[in-house]
C-alpha positions in Angstrom: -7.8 13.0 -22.7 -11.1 11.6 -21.0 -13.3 14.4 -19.0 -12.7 14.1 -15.5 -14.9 11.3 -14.5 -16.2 9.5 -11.0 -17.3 6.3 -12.0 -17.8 5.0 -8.6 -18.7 8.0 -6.4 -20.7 9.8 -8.0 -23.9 9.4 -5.5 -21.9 10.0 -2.9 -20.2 13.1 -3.3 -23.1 15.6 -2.5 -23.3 16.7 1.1 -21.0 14.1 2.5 -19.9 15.3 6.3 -16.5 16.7 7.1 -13.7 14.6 7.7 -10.0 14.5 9.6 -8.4 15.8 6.0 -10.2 18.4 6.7 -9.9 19.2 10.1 -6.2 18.6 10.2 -3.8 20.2 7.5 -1.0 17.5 5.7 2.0 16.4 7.2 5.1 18.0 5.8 6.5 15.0 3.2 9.3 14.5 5.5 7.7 13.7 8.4 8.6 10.4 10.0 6.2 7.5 10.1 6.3 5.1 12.7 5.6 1.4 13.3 4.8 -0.8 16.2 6.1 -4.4 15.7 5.2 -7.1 18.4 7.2 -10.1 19.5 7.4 -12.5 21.8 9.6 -15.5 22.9 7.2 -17.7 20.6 7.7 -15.8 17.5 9.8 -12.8 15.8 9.5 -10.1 13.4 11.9 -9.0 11.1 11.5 -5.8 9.5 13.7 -4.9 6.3 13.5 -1.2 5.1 14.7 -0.7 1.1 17.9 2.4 0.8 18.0 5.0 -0.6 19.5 3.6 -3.7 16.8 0.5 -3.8 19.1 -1.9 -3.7 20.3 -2.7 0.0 18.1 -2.8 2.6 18.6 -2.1 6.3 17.2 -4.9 8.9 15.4 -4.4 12.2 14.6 -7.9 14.4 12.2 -8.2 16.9 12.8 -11.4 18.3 12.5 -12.4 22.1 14.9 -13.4 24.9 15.4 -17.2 23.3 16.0 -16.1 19.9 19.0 -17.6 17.9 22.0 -15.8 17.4 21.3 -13.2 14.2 22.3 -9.3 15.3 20.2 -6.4 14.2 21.9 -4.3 11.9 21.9 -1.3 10.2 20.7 2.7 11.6 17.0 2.3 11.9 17.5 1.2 15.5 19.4 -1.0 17.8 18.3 -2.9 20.9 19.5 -5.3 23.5 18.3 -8.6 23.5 15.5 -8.9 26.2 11.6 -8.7 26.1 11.7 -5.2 27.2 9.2 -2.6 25.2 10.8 0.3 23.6 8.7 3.4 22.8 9.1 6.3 20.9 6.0 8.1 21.8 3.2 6.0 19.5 0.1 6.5 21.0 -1.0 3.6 23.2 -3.5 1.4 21.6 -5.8 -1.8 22.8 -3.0 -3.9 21.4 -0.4 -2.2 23.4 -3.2 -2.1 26.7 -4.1 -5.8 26.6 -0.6 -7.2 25.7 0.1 -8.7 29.5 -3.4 -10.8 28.7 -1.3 -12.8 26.1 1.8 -14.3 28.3 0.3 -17.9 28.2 3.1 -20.7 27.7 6.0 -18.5 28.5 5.0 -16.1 25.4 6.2 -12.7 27.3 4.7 -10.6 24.7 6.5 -6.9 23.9 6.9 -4.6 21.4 9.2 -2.0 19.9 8.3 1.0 17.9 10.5 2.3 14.8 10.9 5.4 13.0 10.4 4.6 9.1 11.1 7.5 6.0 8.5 8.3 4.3 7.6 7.3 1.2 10.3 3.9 1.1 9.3 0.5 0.8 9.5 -1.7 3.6 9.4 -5.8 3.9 8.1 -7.6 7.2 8.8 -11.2 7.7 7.2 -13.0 10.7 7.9 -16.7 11.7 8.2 -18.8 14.8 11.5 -18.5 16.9 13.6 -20.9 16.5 15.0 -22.3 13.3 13.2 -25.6 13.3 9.4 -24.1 13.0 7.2 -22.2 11.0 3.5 -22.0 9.8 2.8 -25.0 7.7 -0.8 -26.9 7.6 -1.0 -29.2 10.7 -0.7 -32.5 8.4 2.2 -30.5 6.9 4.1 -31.0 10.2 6.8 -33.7 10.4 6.9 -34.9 6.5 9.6 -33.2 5.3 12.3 -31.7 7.9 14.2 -29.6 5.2 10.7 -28.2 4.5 9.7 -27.3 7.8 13.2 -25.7 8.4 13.9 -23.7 5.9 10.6 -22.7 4.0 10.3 -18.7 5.1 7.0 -17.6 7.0 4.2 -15.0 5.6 5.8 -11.2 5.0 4.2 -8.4 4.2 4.9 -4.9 2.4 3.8 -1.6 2.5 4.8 2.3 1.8 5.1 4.5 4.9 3.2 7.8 4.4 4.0 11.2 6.0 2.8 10.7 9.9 1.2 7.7 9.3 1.3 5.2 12.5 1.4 1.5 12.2 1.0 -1.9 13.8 2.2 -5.2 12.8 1.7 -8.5 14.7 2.0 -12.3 14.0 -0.8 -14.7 14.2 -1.6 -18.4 13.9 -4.7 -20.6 14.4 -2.5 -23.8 14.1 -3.6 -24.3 11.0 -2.1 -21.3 9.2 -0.3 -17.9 9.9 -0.3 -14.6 8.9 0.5 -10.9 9.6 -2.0 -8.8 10.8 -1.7 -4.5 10.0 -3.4 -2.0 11.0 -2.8 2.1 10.6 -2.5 3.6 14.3 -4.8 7.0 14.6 -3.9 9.2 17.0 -6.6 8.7 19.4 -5.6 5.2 20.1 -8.0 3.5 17.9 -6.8 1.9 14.7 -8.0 0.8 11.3 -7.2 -2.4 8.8 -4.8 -0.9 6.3 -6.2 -0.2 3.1 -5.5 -3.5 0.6 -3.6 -3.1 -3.0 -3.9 -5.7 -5.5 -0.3 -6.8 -6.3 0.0 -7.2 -10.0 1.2 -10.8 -11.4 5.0 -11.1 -12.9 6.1 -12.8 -15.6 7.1 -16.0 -14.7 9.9 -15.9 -17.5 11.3 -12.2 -16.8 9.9 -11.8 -13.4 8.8 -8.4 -14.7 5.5 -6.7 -14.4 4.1 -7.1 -18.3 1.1 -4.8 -19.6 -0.4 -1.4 -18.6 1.1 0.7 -15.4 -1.8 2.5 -13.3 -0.1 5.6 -11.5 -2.0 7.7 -8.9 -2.1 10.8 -7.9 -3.2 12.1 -4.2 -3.5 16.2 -4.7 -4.4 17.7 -0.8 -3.7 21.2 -0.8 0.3 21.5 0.2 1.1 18.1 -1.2 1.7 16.2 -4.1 2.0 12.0 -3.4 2.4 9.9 -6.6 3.6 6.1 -7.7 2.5 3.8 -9.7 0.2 0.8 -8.2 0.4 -2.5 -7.9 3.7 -3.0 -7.9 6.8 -2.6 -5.9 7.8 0.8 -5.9 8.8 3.6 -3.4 6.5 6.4 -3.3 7.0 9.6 -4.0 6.3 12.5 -2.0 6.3 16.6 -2.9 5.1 19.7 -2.0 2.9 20.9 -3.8 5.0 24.3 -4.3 6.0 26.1 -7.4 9.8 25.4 -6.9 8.9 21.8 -7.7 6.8 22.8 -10.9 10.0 21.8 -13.2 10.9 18.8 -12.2 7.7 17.4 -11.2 6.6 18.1 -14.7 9.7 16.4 -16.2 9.0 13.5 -14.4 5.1 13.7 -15.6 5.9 13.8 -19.2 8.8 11.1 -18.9 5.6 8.7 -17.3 3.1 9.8 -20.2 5.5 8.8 -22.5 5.9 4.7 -21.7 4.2 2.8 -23.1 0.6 1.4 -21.4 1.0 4.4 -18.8 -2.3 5.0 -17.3 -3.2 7.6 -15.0 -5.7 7.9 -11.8 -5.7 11.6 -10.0 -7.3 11.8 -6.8 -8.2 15.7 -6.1 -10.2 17.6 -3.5 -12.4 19.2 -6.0 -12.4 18.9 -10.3 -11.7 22.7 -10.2 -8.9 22.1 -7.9 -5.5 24.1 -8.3 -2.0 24.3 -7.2 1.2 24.7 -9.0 1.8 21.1 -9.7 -1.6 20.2 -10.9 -1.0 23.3 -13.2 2.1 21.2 -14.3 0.0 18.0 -14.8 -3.1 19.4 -16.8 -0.5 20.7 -19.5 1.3 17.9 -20.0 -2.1 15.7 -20.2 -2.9 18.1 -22.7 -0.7 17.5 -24.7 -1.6 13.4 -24.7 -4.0 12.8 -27.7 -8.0 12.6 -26.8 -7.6 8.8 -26.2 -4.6 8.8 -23.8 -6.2 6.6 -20.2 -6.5 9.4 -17.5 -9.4 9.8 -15.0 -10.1 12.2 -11.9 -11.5 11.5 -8.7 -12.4 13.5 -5.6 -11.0 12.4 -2.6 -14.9 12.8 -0.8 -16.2 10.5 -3.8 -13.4 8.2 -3.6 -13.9 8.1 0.6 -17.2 7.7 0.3 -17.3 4.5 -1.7 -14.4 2.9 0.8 -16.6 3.6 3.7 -14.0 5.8 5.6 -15.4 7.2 9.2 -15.2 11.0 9.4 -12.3 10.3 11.9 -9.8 8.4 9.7 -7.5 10.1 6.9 -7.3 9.7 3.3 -4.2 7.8 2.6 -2.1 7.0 -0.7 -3.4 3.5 0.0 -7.0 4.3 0.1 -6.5 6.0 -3.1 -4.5 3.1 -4.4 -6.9 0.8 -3.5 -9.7 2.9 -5.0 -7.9 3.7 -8.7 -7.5 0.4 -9.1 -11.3 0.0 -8.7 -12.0 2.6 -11.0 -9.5 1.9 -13.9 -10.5 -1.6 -14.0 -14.3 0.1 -15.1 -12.7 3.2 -16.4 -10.0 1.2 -18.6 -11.7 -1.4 -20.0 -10.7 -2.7 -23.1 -12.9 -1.6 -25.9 -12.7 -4.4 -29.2 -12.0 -2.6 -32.1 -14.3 -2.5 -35.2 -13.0 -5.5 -36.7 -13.0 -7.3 -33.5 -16.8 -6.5 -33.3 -17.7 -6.8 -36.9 -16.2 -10.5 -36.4 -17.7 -11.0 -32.9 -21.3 -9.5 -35.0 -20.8 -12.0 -37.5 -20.4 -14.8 -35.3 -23.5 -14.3 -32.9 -25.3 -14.1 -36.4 -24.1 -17.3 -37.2 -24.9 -19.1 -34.0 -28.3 -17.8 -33.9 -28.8 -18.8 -37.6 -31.2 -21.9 -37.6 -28.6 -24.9 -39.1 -29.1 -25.9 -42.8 -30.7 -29.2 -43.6 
């Protein structure tokens, strides 16, 4: 097993200023989040949340007064159809204060704010109402009507964490569209979500081929883990010794497939608990070579560039691991491959024979 490394932080962990994981203790793992989703009678949102089993999926629609004739489904939430906001006590934002600046062309702007679980993957889909348009490039328009019909807008997905606030709009410049996130703090303000590199699939298998990078988050009381760049649920624990067993089960079944890599985000490298108890022994008992690195959360916050006021997140931490295990990780060529690679650069450099 590698010593517990910071590749990236290292300068930036000394005397590094307090910050809101600090000041305010974790959510409980079963805490709700919440998102904001914006519509209008120009364009809708559709948000699908992934079951409990992963395979359905339970659909929310935000879609304004002239949408067509698809019903929400499902327990998330229902709603009747009209531009009306519904709230379920999200703080108010700049989004949420300017929103009667955008009702230009009949757009009647509004929002409605959902409770998510934790820890399940959720899909949002955004496209024009109306089934005849949708973001294509301007010269695009008009070539192909099947195309413009039926080809599905921009979508994103993400992993609601533990009292974690979000935002989701729909934007266009005419030329192209997207969906803009952003995490919700609780003083109003709000922060670009934290960006994870999805991994590429097989074009064959449509399965994700090579190593698997799992992080860890350790705060004191919690325990959030899954691996990255990829779709998965996340999963969330209390970092309590009830949990010890199974948590370690779970651990060693990981360690044991094949390319498993492993990224732990702590508060300190002399950090304890009952589950990271649970994690050192089985890393132990991984031979000296087996891919596994630590990180502090300050080091790891520093190098993001978080302000003192926003939280670390499971995507921060994401985002960062990836970072580090691409440096961390790097393939080293075996002694063959750099005896041959020696011989080679000896034979280029070698003045040519007459």
């Amino acid at each position: 097993m590698k010593l517990p490394l910071s590749l990236l932080g290292l300068a930036l962990v000394l005397a590094l200023p307090a910050h809101a994981d600090d000041a305010v203790s974790d959510p409980s793992p079963d805490k709700p989040a919440r998102i904001r989703l914006f519509g209008s009678n120009q364009h809708n949102l559709s948000l699908y949340a992934r079951a409990a089993d992963g395979e359905t999926s339970t659909r929310v629609a935000v879609e304004g007064a002239g949408a067509g004739s698809v019903t929400p489904i499902g327990a998330l939430f229902s709603m009747a159809r009209k531009n009306e906001n519904v709230s379920i006590g999200m703080p108010a934002s700049f989004a949420t204060r300017t929103l009667n600046e955008n009702t230009r062309f009949g757009a009647k702007p509004f929002f409605h704010e959902v409770e998510l679980v934790p820890g399940r993957r959720i899909t949002v889909f955004a496209n024009f109402e109306g089934y005849n348009r949708r973001c294509v490039p301007r010269e695009e328009i008009g070539k192909s009507r099947d195309s413009v019909r039926f080809v599905l807008g921009p979508s994103l997905s993400i992993t609601p964490e533990p009292g974690v606030d979000y935002e989701m709009s729909f934007g266009t410049d005419g030329q192209s569209c997207g969906i803009t996130a952003r995490q919700l703090l609780p003083n109003g303000s709000s922060v670009p979500l934290r960006t994870e590199r999805q991994r590429q699939r097989s074009p064959q298998t449509h399965k994700v081929e090579g190593t698997h990078l799992y992080t860890f988050l350790f705060r004191p009381g919690s325990v959030y883990y899954r691996v990255v760049g990829e779709d998965d649920n996340l999963t969330l624990l209390s970092d309590a010794p009830e949990q010890a067993d199974a948590f370690e089960a779970a651990v060693r079944e990981i360690a044991a497939k094949p390319g498993t890599q492993m990224c732990i985000a702590l508060p300190d490298y002399g950090y304890e608990s009952p589950l990271m108890e649970r994690l050192s022994r089985v890393l132990k008992a991984q031979d000296d070579a087996f891919p596994a690195i630590y990180e502090r959360i300050d080091g790891l916050r520093g190098v993001l560039q978080l302000d003192d006021h926003v939280p670390t997140t499971f995507l921060a931490a994401a985002e960062y691991c990836q970072l580090a295990g691409m440096v961390a990780f790097a393939r080293q060529p075996s002694a063959e491959e750099a005896e041959a690679a020696g011989a080679a650069a000896a034979a280029a450099a070698a003045p040519a024979a007459e």
